[in-house]
C-alpha positions as protocol buffer text, in pm:
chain_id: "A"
residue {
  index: 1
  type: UNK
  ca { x: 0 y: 0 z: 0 }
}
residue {
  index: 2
  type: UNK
  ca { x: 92 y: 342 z: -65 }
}
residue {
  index: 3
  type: UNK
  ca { x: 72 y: 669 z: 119 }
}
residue {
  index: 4
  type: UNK
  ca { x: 78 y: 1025 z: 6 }
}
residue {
  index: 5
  type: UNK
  ca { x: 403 y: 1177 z: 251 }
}
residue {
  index: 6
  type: UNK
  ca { x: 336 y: 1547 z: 385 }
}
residue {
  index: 7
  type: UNK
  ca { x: 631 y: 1771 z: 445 }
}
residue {
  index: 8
  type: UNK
  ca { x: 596 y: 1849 z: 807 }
}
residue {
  index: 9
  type: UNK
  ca { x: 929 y: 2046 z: 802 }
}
residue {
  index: 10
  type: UNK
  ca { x: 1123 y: 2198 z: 503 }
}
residue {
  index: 11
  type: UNK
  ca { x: 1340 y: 1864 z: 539 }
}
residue {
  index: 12
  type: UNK
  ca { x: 1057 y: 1609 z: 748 }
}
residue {
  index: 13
  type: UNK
  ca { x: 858 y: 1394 z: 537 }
}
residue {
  index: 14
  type: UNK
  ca { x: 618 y: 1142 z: 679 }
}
residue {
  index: 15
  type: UNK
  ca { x: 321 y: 939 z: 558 }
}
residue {
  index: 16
  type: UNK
  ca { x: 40 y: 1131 z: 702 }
}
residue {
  index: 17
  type: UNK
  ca { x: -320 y: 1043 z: 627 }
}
residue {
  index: 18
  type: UNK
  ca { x: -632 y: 1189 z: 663 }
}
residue {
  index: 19
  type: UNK
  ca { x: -910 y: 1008 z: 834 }
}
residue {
  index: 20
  type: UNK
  ca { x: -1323 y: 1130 z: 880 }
}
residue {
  index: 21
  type: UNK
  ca { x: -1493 y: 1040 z: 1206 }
}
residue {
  index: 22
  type: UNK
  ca { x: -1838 y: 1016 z: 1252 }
}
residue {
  index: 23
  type: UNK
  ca { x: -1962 y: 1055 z: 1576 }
}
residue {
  index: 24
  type: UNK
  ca { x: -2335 y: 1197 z: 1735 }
}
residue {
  index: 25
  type: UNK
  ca { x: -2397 y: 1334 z: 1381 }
}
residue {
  index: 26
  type: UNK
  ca { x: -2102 y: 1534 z: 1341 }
}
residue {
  index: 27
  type: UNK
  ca { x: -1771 y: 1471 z: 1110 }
}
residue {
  index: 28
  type: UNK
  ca { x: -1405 y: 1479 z: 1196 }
}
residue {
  index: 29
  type: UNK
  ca { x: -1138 y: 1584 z: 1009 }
}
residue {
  index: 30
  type: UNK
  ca { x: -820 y: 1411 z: 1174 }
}
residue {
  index: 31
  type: UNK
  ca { x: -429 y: 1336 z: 1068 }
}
residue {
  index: 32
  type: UNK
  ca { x: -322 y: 1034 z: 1152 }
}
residue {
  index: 33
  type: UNK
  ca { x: 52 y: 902 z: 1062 }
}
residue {
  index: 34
  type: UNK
  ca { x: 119 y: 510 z: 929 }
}
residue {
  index: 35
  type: UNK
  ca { x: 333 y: 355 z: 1142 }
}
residue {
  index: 36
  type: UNK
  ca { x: 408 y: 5 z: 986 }
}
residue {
  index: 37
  type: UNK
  ca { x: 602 y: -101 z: 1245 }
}
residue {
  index: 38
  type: UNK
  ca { x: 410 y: -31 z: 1548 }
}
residue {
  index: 39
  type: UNK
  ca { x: 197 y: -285 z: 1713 }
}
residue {
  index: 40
  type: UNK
  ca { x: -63 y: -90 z: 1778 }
}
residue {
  index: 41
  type: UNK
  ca { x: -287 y: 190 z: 1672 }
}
residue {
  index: 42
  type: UNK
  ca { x: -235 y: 478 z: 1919 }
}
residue {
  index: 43
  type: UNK
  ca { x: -502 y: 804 z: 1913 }
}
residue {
  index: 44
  type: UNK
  ca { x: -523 y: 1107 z: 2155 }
}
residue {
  index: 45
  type: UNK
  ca { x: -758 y: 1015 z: 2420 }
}
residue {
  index: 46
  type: UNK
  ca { x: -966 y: 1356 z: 2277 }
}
residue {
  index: 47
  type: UNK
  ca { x: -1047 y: 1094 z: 1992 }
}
residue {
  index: 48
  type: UNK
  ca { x: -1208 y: 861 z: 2212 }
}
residue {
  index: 49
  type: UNK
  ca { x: -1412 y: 1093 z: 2396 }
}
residue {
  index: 50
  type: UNK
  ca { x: -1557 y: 1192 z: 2050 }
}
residue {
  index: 51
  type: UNK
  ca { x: -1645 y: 926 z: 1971 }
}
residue {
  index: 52
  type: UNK
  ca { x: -1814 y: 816 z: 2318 }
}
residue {
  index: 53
  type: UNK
  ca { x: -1584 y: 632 z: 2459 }
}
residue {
  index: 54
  type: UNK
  ca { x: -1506 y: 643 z: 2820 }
}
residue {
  index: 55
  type: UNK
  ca { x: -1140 y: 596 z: 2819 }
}
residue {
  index: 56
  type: UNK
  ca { x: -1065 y: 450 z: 3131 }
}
residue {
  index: 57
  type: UNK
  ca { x: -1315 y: 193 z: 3059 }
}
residue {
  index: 58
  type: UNK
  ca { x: -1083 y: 47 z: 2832 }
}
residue {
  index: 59
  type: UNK
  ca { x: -825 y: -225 z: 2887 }
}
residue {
  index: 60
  type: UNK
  ca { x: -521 y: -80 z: 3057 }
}
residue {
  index: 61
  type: UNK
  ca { x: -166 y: -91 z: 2861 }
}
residue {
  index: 62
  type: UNK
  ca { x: 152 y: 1 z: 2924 }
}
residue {
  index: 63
  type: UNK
  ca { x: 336 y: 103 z: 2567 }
}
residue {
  index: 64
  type: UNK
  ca { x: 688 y: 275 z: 2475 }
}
residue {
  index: 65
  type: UNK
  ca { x: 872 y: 292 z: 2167 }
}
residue {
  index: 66
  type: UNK
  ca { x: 1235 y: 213 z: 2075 }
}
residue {
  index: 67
  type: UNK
  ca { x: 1384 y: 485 z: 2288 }
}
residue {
  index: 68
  type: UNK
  ca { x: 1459 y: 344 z: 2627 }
}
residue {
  index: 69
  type: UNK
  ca { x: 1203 y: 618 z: 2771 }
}
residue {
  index: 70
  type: UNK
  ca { x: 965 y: 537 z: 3102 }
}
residue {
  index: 71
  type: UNK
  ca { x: 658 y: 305 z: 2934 }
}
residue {
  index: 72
  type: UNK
  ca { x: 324 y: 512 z: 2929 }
}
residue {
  index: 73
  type: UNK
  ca { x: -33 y: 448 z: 3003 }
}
residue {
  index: 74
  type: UNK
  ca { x: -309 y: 380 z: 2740 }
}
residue {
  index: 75
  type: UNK
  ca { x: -666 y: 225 z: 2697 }
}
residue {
  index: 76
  type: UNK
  ca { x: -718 y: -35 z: 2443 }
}
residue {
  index: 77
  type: UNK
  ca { x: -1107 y: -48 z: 2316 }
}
């Protein structure tokens, strides 16, 4: 699959889609970047609350990246 790449910076690049929520009749214009090698989808909690969800609800998890940075805490739904 292909993505379109948006220059964030004169010399940043990434792939950086746009995505439409619908949620309690209203639409949402977002940006979300691919990540093919992440394990998991991660969205600002903001996202979840507009689309109804009450985000500690969700399944605790404890995620980092490849930086050896303190893990930090999400909600999986």
């Amino acid at each position: 699959m292909n993505f379109q790449y948006e220059k964030i910076t004169p010399t940043l690049i990434r792939p950086i889609i746009p995505i439409y929520l619908h949620a309690k009749g209203n639409l949402y214009g977002y940006k979300a970047l691919i990540d093919s090698g992440a394990d998991n989808n991660i969205f600002h909690a903001d996202i979840g609350r507009v689309l109804g969800l009450k985000i500690d609800d969700g399944k605790l998890y404890r995620f980092g990246g490849i930086k050896s940075a303190p893990l930090v805490n999400g909600y999986i739904h």
